[in-house]
C-alpha atoms as one frame of an Amber mdcrd trajectory, in Angstrom:
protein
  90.669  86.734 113.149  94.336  86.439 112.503  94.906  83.226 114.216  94.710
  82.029 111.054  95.236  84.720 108.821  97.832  86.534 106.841  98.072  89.511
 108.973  99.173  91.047 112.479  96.138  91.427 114.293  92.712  89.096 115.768
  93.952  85.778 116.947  97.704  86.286 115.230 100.318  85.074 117.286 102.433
  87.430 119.056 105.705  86.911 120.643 105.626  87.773 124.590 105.787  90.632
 125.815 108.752  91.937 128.083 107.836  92.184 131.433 107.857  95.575 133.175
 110.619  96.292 135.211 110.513  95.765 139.312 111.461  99.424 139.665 108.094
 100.134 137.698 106.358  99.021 141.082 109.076 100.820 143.367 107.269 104.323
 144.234 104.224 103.327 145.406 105.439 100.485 147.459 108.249 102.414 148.807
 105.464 104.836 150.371 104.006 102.081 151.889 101.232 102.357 149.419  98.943
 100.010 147.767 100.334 100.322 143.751  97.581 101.511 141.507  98.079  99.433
 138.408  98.828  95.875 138.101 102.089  94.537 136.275 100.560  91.979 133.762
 102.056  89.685 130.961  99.276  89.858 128.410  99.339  87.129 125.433  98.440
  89.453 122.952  98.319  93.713 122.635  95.661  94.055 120.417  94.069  96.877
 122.822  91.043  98.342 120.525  91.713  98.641 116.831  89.414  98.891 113.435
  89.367  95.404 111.747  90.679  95.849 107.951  90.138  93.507 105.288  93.278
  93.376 102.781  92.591  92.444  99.244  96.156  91.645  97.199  97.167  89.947
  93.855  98.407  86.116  94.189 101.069  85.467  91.468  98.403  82.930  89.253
  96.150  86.197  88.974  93.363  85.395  91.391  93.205  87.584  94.905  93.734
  86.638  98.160  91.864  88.386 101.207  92.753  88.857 104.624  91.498  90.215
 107.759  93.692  92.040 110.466  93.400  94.663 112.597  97.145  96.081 113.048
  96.137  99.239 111.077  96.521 103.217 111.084  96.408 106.212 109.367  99.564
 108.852 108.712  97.829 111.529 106.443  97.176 109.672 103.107  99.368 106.734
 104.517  97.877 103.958 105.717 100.697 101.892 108.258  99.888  97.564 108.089
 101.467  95.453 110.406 101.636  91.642 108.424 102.301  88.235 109.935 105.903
  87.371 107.885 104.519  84.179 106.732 101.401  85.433 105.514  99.797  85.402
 101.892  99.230  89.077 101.917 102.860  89.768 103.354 104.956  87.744 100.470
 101.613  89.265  97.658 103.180  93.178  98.338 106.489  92.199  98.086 106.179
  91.703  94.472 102.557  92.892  93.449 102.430  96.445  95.457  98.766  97.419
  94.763  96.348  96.472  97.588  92.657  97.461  98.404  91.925  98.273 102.053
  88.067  98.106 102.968  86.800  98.905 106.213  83.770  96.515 107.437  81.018
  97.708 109.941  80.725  96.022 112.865  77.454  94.006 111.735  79.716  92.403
 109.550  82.107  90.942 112.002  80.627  86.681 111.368  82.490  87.098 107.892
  85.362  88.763 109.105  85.671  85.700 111.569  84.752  83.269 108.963  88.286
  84.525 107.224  89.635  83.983 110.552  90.849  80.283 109.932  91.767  80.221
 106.580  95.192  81.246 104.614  96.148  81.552 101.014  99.224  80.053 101.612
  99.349  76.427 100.568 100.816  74.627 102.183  99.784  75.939 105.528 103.281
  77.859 107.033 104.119  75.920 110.388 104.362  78.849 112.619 100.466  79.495
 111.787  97.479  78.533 114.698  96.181  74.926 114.712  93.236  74.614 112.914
  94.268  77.056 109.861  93.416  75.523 106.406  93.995  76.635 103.179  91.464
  78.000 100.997  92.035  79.672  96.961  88.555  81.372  97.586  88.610  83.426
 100.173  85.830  85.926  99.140  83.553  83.176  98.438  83.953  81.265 101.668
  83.235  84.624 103.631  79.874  85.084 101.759  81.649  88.432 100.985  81.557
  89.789  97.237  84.535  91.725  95.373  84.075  94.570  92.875  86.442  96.487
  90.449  88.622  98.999  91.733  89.544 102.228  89.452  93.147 102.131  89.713
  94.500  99.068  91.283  94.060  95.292  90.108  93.035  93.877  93.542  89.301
  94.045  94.039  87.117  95.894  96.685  85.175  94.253  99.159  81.359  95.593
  97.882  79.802  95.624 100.988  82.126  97.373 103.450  81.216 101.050 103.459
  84.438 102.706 103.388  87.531 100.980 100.731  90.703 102.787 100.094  92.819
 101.448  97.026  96.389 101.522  97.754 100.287 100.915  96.956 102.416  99.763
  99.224 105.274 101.980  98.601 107.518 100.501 101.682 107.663  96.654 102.742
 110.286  96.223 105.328 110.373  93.640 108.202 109.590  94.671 112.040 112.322
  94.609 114.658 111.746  91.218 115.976 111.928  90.002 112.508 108.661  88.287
 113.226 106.322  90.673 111.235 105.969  92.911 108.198 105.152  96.357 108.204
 103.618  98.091 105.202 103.504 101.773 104.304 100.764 102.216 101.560  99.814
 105.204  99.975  96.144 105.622  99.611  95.125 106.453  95.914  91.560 106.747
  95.774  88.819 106.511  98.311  85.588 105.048  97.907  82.690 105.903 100.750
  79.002 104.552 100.822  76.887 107.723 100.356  74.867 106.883 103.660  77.691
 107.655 105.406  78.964 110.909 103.621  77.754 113.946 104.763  75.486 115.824
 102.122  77.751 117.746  99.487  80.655 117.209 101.000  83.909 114.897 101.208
  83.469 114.188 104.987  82.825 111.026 106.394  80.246 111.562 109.222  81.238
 110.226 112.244  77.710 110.148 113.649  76.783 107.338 110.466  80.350 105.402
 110.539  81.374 103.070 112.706  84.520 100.774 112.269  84.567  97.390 113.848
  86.800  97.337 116.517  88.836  94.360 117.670  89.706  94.606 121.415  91.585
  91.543 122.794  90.414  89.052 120.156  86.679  90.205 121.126  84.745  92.268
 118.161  82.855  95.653 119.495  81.708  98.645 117.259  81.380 102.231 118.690
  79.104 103.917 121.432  77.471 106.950 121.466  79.872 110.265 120.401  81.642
 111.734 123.706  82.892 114.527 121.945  85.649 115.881 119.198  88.682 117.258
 118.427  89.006 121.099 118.156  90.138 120.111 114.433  86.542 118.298 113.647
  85.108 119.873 110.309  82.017 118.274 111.303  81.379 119.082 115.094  78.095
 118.776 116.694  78.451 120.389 119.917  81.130 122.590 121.490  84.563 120.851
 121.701  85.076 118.505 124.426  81.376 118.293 124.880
């Protein structure tokens, strides 16, 4: 996904990793034992994470949209890691409001369709060969924007959960490489298929985010359990 796109996540470049230290290995083989894990130099980190799709406000008034998957939740804070070169990145530096809509994993062949493409014209060096430019992003996903309530930036209609946002911190990561977002989440927005009945709750049994796991696209198996803090368990905790 982000080889191409405006965010930290699918198919964004990452700078190497640091390599473990030797004394990492030292215990094991100083028993004379064979080492249980293997010390590894991955390309990438992205080691399971829900896809988002990022709608923001380009400065001529039309939206830009952007898939990554460097996403999480702090209460009603929603954490975005951004490629520094990225449309979406230099959008919330001056235009804070932002819509974050979560696709299902059916939905991943749009998601990758935004894969290649950037709002940024022209195309920043430092992104993967093959990225083009493109003004209409929503269009050239097959995907289909709606109003939001309170922010300019429009949802994406078909994903079934969208949170409309502000980024209320835009700072660059340590490397200096990326962009990481703090937005506070101002309204929420849930299909009703996967609410449970007269209630705010998002059932966990009908929802399931697309996950992005080493540049492959997966969505959830069947429930294992929950958290003794579930408000909608189905069995005894931890079974």
């Amino acid at each position: 996904m982000n080889s191409a796109s405006t965010s930290a996540g699918p198919g964004a470049t990452a700078p190497p990793t640091a390599p473990a230290p030797v004394s990492a290995q030292a215990p094991a083989q100083a028993q004379g034992q064979a080492p249980s894990h293997q010390v590894i130099e991955p390309s990438v980190l992205y080691f399971g994470t829900p896809v988002v799709l990022l709608s923001t406000e380009n400065a001529d008034g039309s939206f830009n949209l952007a898939p990554m998957s460097s996403a999480w939740a702090l209460g009603r804070t929603i954490v975005l890691g951004l490629g520094g070169e990225g449309q979406t990145a230099r959008n919330l530096a001056v235009r804070p409001e932002l819509v974050i809509s979560l696709p299902a994993p059916a939905q991943w062949p749009a998601v990758e369709r935004l894969a290649p493409l950037t709002g940024r014209n022209p195309v920043p060096e430092g992104k993967a060969a093959g990225c083009r430019f493109e003004p209409d992003k929503f269009g050239a996903a097959g995907l289909r924007g709606e109003p939001s309530d309170l922010v300019r930036p429009p949802r994406v209609a078909t994903c079934p959960l969208q949170f409309e946002a502000r980024a209320e911190r835009v700072r660059a990561d340590v490397s200096g490489d990326f962009v990481i977002v703090e937005a506070a989440v101002l309204r929420v927005h849930a299909d009703p298929r996967i609410v449970v009945p007269g209630t705010h709750h998002v059932d966990p049994a009908a929802w399931s985010p697309l996950v992005y796991n080493f540049r492959h696209y997966f969505g959830l198996g069947p429930e294992l359990g929950h958290t003794y803090r579930s408000e909608t368990p189905r069995s005894p905790a931890g079974g």
